[in-house]
C-alpha positions as CSV (number, residue, x, y, z in Angstrom):
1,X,11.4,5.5,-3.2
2,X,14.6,7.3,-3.0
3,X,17.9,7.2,-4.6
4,X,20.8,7.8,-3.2
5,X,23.2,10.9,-5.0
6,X,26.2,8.8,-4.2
7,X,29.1,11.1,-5.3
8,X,28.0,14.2,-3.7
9,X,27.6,11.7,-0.2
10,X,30.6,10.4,-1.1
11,X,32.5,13.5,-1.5
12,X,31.8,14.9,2.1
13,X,34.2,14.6,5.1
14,X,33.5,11.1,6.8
15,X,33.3,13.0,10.0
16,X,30.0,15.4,8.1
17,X,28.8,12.1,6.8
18,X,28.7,10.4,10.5
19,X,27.0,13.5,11.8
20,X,24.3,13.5,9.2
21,X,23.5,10.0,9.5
22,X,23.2,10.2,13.3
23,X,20.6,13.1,12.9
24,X,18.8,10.8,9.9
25,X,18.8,7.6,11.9
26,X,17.1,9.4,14.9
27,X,14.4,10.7,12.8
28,X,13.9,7.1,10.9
29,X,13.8,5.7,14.8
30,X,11.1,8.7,15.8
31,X,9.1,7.4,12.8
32,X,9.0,3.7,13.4
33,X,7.3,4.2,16.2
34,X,4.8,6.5,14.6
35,X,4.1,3.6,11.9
36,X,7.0,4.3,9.8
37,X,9.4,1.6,8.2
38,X,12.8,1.6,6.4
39,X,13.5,-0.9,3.6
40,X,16.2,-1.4,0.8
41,X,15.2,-1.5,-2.1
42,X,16.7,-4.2,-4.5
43,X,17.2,-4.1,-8.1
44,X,17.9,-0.6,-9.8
45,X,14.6,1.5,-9.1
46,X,16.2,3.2,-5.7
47,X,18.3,2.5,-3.2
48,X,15.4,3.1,-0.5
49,X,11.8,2.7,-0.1
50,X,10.2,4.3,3.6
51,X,6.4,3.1,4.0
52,X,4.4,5.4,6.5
53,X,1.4,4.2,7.8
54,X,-1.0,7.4,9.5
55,X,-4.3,7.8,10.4
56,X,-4.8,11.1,8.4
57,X,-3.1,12.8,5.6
58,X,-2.4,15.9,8.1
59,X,0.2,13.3,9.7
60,X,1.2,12.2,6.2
61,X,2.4,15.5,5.7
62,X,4.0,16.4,8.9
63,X,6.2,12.9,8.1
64,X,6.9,14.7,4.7
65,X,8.0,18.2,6.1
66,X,10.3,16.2,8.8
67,X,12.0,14.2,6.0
68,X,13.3,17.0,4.1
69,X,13.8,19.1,6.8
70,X,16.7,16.5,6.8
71,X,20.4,17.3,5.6
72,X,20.9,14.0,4.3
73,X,17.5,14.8,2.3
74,X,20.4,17.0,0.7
75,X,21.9,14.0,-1.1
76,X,18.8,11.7,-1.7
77,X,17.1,12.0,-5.1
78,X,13.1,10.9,-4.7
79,X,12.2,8.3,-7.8
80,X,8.7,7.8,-7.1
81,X,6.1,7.9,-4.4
82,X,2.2,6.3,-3.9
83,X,-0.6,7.9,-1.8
84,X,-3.1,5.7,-0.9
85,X,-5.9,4.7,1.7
86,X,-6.6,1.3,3.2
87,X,-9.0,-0.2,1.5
88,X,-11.7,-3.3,2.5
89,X,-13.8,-5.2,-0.1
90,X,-17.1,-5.3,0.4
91,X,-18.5,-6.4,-2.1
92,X,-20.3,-9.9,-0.2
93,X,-21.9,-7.1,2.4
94,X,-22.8,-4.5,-0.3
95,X,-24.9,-7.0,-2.2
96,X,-26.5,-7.7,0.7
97,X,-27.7,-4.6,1.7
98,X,-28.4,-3.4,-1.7
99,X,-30.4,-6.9,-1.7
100,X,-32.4,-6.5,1.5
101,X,-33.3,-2.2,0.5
102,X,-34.3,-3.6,-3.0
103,X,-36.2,-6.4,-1.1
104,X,-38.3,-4.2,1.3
105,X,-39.2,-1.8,-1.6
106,X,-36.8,1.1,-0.8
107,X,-35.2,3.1,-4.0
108,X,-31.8,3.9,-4.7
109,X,-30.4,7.1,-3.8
110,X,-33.6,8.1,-1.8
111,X,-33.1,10.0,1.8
112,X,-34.2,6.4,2.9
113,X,-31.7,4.3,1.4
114,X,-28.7,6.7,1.6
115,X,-29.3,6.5,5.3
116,X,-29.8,2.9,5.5
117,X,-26.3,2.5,3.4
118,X,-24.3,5.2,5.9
119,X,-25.8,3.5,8.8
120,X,-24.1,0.2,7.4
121,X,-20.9,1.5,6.7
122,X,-20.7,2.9,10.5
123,X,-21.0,-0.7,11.7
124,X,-18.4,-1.9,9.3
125,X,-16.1,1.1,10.1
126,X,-16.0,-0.3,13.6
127,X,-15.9,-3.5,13.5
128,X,-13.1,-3.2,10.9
129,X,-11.1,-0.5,12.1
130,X,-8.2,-2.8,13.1
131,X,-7.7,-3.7,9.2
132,X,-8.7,-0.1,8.2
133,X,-6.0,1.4,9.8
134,X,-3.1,-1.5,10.5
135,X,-0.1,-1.6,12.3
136,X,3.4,-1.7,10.0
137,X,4.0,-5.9,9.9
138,X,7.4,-7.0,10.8
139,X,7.9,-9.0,8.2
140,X,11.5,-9.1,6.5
141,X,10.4,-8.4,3.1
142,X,7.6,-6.3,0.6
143,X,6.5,-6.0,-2.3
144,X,4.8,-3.3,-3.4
145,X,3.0,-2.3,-6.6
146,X,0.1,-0.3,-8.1
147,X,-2.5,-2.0,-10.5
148,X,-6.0,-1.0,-12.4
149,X,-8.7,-2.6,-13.6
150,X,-9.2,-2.7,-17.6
151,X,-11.6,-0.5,-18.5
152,X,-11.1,-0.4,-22.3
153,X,-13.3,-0.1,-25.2
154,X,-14.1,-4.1,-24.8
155,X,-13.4,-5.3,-21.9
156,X,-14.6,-2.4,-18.9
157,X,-14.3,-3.5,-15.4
158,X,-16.8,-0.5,-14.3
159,X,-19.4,-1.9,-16.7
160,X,-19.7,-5.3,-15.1
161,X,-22.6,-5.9,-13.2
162,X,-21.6,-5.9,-9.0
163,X,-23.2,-9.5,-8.7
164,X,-20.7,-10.6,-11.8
165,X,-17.7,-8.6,-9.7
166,X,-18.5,-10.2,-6.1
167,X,-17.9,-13.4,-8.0
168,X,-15.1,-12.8,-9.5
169,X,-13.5,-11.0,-6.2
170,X,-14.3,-13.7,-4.2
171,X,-12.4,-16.3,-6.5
172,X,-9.6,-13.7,-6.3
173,X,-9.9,-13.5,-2.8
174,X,-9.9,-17.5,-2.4
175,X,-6.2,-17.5,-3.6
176,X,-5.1,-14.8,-1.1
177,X,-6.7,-16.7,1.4
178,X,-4.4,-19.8,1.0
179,X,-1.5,-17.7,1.6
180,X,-2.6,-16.5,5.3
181,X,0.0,-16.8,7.4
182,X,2.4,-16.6,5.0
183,X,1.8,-13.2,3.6
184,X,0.2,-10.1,4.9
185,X,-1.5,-8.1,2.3
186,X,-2.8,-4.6,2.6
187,X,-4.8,-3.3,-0.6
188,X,-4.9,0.2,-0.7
189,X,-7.3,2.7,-2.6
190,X,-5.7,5.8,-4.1
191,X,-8.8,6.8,-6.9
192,X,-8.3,10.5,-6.9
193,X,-5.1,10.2,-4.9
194,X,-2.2,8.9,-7.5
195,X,-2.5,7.9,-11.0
196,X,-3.3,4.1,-10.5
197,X,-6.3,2.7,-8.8
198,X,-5.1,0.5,-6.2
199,X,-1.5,-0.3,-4.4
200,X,-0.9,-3.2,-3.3
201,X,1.2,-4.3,-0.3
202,X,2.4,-7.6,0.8
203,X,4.6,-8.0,3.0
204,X,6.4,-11.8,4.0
205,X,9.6,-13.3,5.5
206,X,10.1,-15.0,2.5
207,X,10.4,-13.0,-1.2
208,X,9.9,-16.4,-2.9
209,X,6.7,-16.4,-1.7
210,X,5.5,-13.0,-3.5
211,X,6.4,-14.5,-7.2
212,X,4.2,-17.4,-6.0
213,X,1.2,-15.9,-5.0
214,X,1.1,-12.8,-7.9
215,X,1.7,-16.3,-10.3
216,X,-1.5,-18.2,-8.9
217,X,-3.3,-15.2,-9.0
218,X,-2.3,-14.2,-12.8
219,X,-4.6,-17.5,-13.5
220,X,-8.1,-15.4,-11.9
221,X,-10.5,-14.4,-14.3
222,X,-10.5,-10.7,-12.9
223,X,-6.7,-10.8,-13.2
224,X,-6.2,-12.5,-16.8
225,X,-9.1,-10.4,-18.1
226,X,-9.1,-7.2,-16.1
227,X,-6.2,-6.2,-14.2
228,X,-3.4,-3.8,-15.2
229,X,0.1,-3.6,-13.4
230,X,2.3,-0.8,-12.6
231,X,6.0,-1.4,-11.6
232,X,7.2,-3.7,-8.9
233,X,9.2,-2.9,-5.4
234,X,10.9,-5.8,-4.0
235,X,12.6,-3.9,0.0
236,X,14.5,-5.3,2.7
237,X,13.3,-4.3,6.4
238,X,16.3,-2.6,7.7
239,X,16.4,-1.0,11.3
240,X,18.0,2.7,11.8
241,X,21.2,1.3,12.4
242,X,21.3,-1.2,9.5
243,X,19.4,2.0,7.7
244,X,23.1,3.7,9.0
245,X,25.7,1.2,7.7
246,X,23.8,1.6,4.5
247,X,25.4,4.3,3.6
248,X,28.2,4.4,6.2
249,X,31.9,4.5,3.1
């Protein structure tokens, strides 16, 4: 999330200004087609938001290096950022393979089940991989936020038993699911990463429809009782050359 430093920008000669935006809006256009996207943000938090979707941190930073290799980087102040990886729940398949080990007699955290559990997780790698690592949607609109789960002196999220999460997940996920079509969501897991547990993406032609679903879902059990928010990001998909007139005086 960036902010623009408007009266340096401003103070430039317009014919500076047009050069450094050319050079910027060639990069942004590089990027897009790397799984980069531009957005403006609304409301006071920035006056940008860029989302970059890589296969590997390595690439992550190489996007990272380019951006502030920028002049115009010269004259944008960064607010915030989130690191995160794409991340599947799995909690339906994880009880049943903990289920059919336990069932045949095999012990937790033997040689035997750690193998078993890797071996799983390879076949769910590739039959996933097109949600595990997701082209940028087109949509007009996101919403971004981070979130955590409550683990507090009384109510602990960590403590539940996975059976008692699965359930609760699964009415979580039941609301999501009603808004297919309507809203692509992409959860991301950044434990170890950034300082909340989870970012959540959704991105929609309609931004009415964001304050519908995050509503509905306020009602979940695992959202009344256990969830936590961080701020919200409400951008606008803009292309390099509405990215241009954005800050063209």
């Amino acid at each position: 999330m960036l902010r623009v430093r408007w009266p340096a920008w401003r103070a430039l000669p317009a014919a500076e200004r047009s050069q450094i935006l050319d050079e910027a809006a060639t990069a942004l256009a590089l990027q897009e087609r790397a799984g980069s996207a531009a957005f403006s943000l609304l409301g006071h938090k920035g006056d940008l938001m860029l989302v970059h979707f890589r296969d590997h941190f390595d690439a992550l930073g190489d996007v990272e290096q380019r951006l502030t290799r920028l002049r115009l980087w010269d004259f944008l102040e960064q607010t915030t950022s989130y690191l995160s990886v794409v991340e599947l729940g799995l909690y339906e398949s994880t009880v049943k393979t903990y289920s059919s080990l336990v069932e045949r007699g095999v012990q937790p955290h033997t040689p035997e089940w750690d193998a078993e559990i890797a071996e799983t997780l390879t076949r769910q790698r590739a039959a996933m991989k097109p949600r595990l690592f997701p082209e940028m949607p087109g949509h007009s609109y996101i919403c971004f936020y981070p979130m955590d789960r409550r683990r507090g002196e009384h109510k602990n999220w960590y403590q539940l038993p996975m059976i008692e999460r699965q359930r609760q997940m699964q009415e979580h996920g039941e609301v999501g699911r009603r808004y297919a079509g309507t809203v692509k969501q992409i959860i991301t897991g950044s434990i170890g990463f950034d300082d909340w547990e989870w970012g959540v993406d959704l991105f929609a032609d309609d931004p009415l429809v964001f304050k519908r679903l995050i509503y509905e879902m306020r009602f979940d059990e695992v959202s009344a009782v256990y969830a936590l928010f961080g701020s919200f990001y409400i951008g606008r998909r803009i292309s390099p050359d509405e990215f241009t007139k954005m800050l063209s005086i």
